[in-house]
LOLUM-187572 format. One record per residue: y, x, z of N, C-alpha, C, CB in turn. Coordinates in steps of 0.1 Angstrom, whole numbers, padded with zeros to 4 digits, always signed. Each point is the difference from the previous one (the first is absolute). Glycine has a CB too. Layout:
YXZYXZYXZYXZ ...
//
This chain:
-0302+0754+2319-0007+0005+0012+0008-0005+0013-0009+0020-0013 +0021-0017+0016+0013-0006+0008-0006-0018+0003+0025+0019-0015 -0022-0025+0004-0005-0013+0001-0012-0005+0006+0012+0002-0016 -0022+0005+0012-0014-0003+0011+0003+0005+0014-0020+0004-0020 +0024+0008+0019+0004+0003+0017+0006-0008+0007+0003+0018-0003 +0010-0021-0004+0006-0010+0009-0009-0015+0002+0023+0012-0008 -0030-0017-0001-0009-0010+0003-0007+0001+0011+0000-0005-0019 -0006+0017+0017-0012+0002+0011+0007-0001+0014-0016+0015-0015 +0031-0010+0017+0003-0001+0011+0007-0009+0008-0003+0016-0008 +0007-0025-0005+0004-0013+0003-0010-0015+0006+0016+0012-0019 -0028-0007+0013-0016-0001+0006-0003-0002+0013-0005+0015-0016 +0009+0002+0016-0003+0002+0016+0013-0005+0012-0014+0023-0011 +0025-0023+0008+0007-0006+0007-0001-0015+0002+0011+0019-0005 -0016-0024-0007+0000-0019+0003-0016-0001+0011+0013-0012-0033 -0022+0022+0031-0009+0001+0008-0001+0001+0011-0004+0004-0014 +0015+0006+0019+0004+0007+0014+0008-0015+0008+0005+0032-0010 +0005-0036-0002+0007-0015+0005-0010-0012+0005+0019+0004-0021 -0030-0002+0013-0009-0013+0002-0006+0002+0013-0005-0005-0026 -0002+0018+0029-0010+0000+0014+0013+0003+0012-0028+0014-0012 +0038-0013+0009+0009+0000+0008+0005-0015+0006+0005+0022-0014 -0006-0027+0005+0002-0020+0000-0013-0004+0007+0013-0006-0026 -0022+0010+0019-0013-0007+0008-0002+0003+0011-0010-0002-0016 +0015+0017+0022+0002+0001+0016+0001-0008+0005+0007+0014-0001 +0010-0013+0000+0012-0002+0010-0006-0020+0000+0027+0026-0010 -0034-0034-0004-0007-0009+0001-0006-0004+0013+0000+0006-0020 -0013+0003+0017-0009+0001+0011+0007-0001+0014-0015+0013-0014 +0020-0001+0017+0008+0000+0015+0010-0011+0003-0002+0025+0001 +0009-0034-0011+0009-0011+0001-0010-0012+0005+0018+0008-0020 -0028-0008+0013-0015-0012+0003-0003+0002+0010-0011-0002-0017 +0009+0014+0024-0004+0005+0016+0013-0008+0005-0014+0028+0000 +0023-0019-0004+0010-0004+0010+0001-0017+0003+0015+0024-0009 -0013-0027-0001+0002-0018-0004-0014-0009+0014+0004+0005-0039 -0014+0000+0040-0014+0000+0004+0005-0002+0015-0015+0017-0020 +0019-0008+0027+0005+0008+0007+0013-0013+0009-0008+0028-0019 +0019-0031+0011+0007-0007+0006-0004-0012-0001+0016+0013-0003 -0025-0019-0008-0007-0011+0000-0006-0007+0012-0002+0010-0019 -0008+0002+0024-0011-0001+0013+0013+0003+0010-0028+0012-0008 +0039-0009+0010+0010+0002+0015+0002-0013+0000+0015+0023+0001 -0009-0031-0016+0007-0013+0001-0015-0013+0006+0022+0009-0026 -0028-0007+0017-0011-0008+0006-0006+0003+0014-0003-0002-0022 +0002+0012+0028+0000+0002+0016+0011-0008+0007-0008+0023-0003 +0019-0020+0001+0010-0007+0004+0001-0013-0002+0007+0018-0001 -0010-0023-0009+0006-0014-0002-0018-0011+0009+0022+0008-0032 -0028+0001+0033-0016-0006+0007+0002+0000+0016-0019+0013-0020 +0028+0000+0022-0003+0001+0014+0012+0000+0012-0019+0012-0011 +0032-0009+0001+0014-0003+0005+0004+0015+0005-0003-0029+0008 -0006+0043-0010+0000+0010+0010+0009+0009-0012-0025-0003+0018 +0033+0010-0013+0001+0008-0013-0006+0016-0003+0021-0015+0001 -0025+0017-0008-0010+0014-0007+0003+0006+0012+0003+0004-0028 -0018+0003+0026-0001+0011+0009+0006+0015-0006-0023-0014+0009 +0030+0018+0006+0007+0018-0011-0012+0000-0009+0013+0021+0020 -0021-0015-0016-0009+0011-0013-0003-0011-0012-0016+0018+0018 +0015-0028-0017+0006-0006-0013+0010+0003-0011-0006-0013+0015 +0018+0008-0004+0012+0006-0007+0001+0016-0004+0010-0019+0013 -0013+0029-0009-0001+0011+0003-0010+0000-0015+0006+0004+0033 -0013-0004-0037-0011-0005-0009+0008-0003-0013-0017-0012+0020 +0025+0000-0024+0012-0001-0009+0008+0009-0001+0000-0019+0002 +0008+0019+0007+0009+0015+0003+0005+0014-0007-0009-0009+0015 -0011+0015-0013-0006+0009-0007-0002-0002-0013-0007+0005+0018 +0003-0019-0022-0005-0004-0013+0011+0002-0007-0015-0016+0005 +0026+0007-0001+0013+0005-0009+0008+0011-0001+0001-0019+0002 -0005+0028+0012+0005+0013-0005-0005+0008-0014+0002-0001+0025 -0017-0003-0022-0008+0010-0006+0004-0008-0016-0024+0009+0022 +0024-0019-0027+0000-0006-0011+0015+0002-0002-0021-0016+0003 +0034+0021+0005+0010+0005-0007+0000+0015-0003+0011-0018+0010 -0016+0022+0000+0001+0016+0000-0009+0006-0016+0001+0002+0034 -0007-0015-0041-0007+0007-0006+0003-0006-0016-0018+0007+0022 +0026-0021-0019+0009+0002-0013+0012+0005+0001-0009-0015-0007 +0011+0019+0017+0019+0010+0000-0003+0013-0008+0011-0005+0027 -0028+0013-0026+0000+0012-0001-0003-0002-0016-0005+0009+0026 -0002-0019-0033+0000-0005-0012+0013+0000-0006-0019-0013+0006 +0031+0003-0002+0010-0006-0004+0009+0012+0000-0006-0024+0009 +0008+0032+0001+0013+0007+0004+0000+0011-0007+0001-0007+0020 -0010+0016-0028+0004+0010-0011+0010-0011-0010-0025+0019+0000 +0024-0033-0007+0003-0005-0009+0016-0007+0005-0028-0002-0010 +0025+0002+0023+0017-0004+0001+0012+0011+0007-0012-0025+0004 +0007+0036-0001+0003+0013+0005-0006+0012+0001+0008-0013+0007 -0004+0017-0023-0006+0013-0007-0003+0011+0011+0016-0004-0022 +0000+0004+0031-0003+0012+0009-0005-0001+0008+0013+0008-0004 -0021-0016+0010-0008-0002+0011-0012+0010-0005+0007-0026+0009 -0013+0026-0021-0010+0013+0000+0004+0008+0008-0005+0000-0020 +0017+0012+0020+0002+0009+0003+0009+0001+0014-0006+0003-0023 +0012-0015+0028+0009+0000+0010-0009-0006+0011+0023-0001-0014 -0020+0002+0027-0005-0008+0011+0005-0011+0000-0004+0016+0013 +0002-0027-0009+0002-0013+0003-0008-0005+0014+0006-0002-0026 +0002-0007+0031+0000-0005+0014+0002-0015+0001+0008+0021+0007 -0017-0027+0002+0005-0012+0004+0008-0010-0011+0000+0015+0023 +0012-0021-0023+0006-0011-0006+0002+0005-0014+0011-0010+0021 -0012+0021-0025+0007+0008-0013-0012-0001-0006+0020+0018+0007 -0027-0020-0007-0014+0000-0007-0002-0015-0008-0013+0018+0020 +0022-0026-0020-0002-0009-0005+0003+0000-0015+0002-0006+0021 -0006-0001-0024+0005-0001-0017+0012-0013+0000-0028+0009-0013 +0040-0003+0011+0009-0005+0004+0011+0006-0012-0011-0002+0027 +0021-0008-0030+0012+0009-0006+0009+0007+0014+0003-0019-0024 +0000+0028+0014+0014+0012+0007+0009-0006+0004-0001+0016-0012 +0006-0026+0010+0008-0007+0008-0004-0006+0011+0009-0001-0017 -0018-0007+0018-0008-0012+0011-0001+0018+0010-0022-0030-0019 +0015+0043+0014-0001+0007+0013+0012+0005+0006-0022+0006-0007 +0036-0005-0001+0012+0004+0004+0005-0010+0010+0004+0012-0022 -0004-0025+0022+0000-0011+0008-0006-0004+0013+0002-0004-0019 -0015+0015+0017-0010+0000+0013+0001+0010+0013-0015-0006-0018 
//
């Protein structure tokens, strides 16, 4: 019985892994899309991006980290479940590299 449970849940986690990938996919293709059209503005017209352009990426890659950190960061720091975290410490990082920071 143990053995099917754990399958099934091993299931579900390669599942959760996969639409997790195909996200962060998707929003990398935006993003990709995104600096594509700045470079080709620029290299047509010599002007460089308009803010809300940039402002436009910006967000993109916030939003596309903030949402594999919150994926990633139970698996590289258990106690972030339960502890607050802030700013630079939220990284997935060894304990040393943040003792250094």
């Amino acid at each position: 019985m143990t053995e099917k449970l754990n399958t099934k849940r091993l299931g579900e986690i390669a599942e959760s892994d996969y639409l997790q990938l195909e996200e962060l996919y998707a929003g990398l293709r935006a993003l990709k899309g995104d600096v594509d059209l700045m470079h080709d503005d620029y290299v047509a017209s010599g002007k460089p991006p308009v803010f809300d352009r940039v402002e436009a990426v910006y967000l993109r890659v916030n939003e596309l980290f903030a949402g594999l950190e919150r994926y990633l960061l139970p698996a590289c720091d258990p106690d972030s479940a339960v502890a607050p975290v802030h700013g630079e410490d939220t990284l997935c990082r060894p304990q040393a590299e943040k003792d250094l920071a």
